[in-house]
N, C-alpha and C positions, 0 to 999 in steps of 0.2 A: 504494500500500500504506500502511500505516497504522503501521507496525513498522519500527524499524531496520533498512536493509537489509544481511544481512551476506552475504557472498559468499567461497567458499574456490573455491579453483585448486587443483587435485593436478600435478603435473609431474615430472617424469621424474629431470633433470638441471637446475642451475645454468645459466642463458640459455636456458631453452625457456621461460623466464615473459616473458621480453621479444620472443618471436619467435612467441607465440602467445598471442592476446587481450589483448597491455601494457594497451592503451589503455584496455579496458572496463575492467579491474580499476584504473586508475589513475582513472578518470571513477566508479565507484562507492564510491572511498576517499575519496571527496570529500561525500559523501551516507549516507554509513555506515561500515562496517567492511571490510574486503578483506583477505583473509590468503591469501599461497601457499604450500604445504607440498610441500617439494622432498626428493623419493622418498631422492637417491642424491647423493652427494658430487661427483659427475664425476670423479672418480680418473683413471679409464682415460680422460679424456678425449686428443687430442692439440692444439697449437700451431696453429690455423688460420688465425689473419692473418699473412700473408706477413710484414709487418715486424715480426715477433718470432719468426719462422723460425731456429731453431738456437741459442736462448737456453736454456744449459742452468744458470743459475739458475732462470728458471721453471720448467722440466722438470722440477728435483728439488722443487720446492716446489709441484707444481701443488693439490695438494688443501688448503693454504694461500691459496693467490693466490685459486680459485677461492670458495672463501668469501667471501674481501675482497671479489674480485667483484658478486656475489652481495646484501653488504651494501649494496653500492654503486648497485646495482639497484634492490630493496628499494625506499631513499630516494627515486630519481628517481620511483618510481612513486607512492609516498606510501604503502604498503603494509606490513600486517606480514605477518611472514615466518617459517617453521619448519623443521627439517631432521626427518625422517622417522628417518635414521639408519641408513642402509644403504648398502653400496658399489654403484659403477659396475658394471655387469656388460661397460661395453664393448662393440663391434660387431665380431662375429667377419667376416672373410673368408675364402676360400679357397672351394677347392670339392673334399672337400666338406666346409660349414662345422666348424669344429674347435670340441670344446662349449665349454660357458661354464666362466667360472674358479670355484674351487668357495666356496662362501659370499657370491656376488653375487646383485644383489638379484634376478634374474630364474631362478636358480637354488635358491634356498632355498625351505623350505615357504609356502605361500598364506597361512596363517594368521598367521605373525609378522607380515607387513608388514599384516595386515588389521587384527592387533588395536590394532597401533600408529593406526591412521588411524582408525579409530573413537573411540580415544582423544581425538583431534584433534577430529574432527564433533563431540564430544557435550561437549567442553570451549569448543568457539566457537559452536557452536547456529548455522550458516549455514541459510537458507530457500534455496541455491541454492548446486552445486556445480555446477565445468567438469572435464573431462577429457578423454581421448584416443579415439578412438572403438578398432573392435575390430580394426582393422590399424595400430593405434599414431600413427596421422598416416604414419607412416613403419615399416616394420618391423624397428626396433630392439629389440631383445627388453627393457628399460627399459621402452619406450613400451607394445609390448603388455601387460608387466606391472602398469604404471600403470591400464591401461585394468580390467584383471580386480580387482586391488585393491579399486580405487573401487569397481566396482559392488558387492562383496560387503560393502565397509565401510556403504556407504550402505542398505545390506540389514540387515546387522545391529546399527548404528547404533538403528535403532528397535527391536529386539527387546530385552526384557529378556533373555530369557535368555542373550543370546549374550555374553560377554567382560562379564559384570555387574563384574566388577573394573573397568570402563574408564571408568566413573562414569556417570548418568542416561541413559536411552535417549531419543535425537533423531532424530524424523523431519525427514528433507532433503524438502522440497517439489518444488524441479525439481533435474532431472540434465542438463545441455548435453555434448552433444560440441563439441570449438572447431572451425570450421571455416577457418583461418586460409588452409590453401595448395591453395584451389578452383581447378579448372581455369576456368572463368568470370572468376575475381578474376586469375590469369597473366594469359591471354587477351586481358582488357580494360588490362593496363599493355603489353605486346607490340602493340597496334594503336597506342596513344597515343601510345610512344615515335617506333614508323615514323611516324606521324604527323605528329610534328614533325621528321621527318626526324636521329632520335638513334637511337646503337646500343640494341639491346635485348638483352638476357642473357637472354632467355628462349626464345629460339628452339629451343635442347635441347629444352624443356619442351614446347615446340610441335608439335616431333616426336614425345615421347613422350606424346602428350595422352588417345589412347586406354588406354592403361594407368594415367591416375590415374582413379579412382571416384569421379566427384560423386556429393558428400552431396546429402539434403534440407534445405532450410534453413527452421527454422521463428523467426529470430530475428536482427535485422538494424539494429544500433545503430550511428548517425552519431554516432562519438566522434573524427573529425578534430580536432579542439580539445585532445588529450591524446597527437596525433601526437609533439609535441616531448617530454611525459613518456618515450613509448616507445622513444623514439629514444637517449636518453641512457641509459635503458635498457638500451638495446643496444650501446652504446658502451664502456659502463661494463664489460663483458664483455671485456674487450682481449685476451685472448688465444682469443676463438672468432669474432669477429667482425671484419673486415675493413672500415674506414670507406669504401676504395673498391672494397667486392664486391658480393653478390646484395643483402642486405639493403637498401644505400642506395640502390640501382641508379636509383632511380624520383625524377627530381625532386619535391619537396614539393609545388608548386604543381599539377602533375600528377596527384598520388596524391590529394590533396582532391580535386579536380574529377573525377578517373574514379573514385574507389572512397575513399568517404570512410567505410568502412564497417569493422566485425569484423561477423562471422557465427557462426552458432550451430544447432546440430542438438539438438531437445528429445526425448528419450529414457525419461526418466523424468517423471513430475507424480502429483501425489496433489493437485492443481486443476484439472484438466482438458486442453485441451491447444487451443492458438488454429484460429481458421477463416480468421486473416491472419497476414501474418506482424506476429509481435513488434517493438517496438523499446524495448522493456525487459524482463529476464531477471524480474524479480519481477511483471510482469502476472499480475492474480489472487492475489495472496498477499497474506491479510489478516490481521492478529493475530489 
């Protein structure tokens, strides 16, 4: 391409920018601009790494810490970074599920959170946004929310008429789903590990393999080199992330050599769309 490449991430919550495509957005902050804009505080999030299990100075501070977080992420990635400005809506249990709490962000009208994010698109002008495809990666009702968001931000981002208060209208060139936790991509660390005769944490996964939905993958960047960005990342997260859980589960030397890859499902283009796959998000985008 011929133009700056700028690249926005929409996400949900606080550590879903480092558990889903770190590395592309840390490899394209290197070569232009990368901005992730993060939907929701994580409020409702809870205490996930074991060793900080029952710390109730975090507890009461978490929508504090988790920003710090958050900053702290940011940095490792090389990235800038924005909050959207709306709460955690939380991940209800029970059965049958109990609704959402009232004024989260997966509860309130479509419109607020869409005109705020167009705001965004048309103040950073990115040729290329990621987000969630339409079962959220996961179905946390966040994630599905992110997913409906984006597409309609990215819709009306280029109309004038829509939210003209939000300043100039910007066409987004591609739309990616991220495809981060492919059953292929399990799969192929689950054989490596038995391989080398190491436990593998993915055997659950193994079990339930018919019930995840591979995507189609039209986009497929070797950004191992920006594994160690991702990872501190991920670290920097301390109270969602466990240094000895799923996340690290995979020695380093292993995850280069079987799957040195992020993945990407292209959804939208106003340049056409590849007859290979991809191994750059801005293929075709030219000033």
């Amino acid at each position: 391409m011929t133009c700056e490449p700028r690249i926005m991430a929409v996400h949900a919550h606080p550590d879903d920018e480092s558990s889903k495509g770190a590395a592309t957005m840390a490899h394209y902050a290197t070569i232009g601009r990368a901005r992730v804009v993060t939907c929701t505080g994580g409020e409702r999030g809870s205490i996930l790494n074991p060793r900080l299990a029952g710390r109730t100075d975090i507890e009461e501070n978490m929508p504090a810490i988790r920003r710090d977080e958050m900053a702290a992420a940011a940095q490792a990635l090389g990235i800038e970074h924005t909050w959207l400005g709306f709460t955690d809506s939380g991940l209800p249990e029970g059965e049958p599920l109990p609704p959402l709490p009232d004024g989260c962000f997966a509860a309130i009208p479509l419109d607020e959170p869409v005109a705020k994010l167009v705001a965004e698109i048309r103040e950073f002008r990115p040729q290329v946004l990621t987000t969630y495809n339409e079962l959220g990666g996961y179905p946390h009702p966040d994630h599905i929310r992110v997913h409906e968001v984006s597409l309609a931000a990215v819709e009306a981002a280029a109309d004038p008429d829509q939210f003209p208060e939000a300043g100039e209208p910007w066409t987004v060139s591609k739309v990616y789903y991220d495809v981060s936790f492919s059953p292929d991509r399990i799969q192929a660390f689950h054989n490596a590990l038995m391989a080398e005769g190491l436990d593998s944490p993915f055997a659950e996964w193994m079990e339930r393999r018919g019930r995840i939905p591979k995507r189609k993958v039209d986009a497929r960047l070797n950004v191992s080199e920006f594994f160690p960005n991702r990872d501190q990342a991920l670290l920097a997260h301390a109270t969602q992330i466990d240094p000895d859980g799923f996340f690290m589960a995979v020695p380093r030397d292993i995850e280069k050599r079987v799957w040195p890859w992020e993945e990407f499902e292209l959804v939208h283009s106003t340049v056409g769309y590849p007859d290979r796959i991809e191994t750059d998000l801005f293929e075709r985008i030219e000033e």
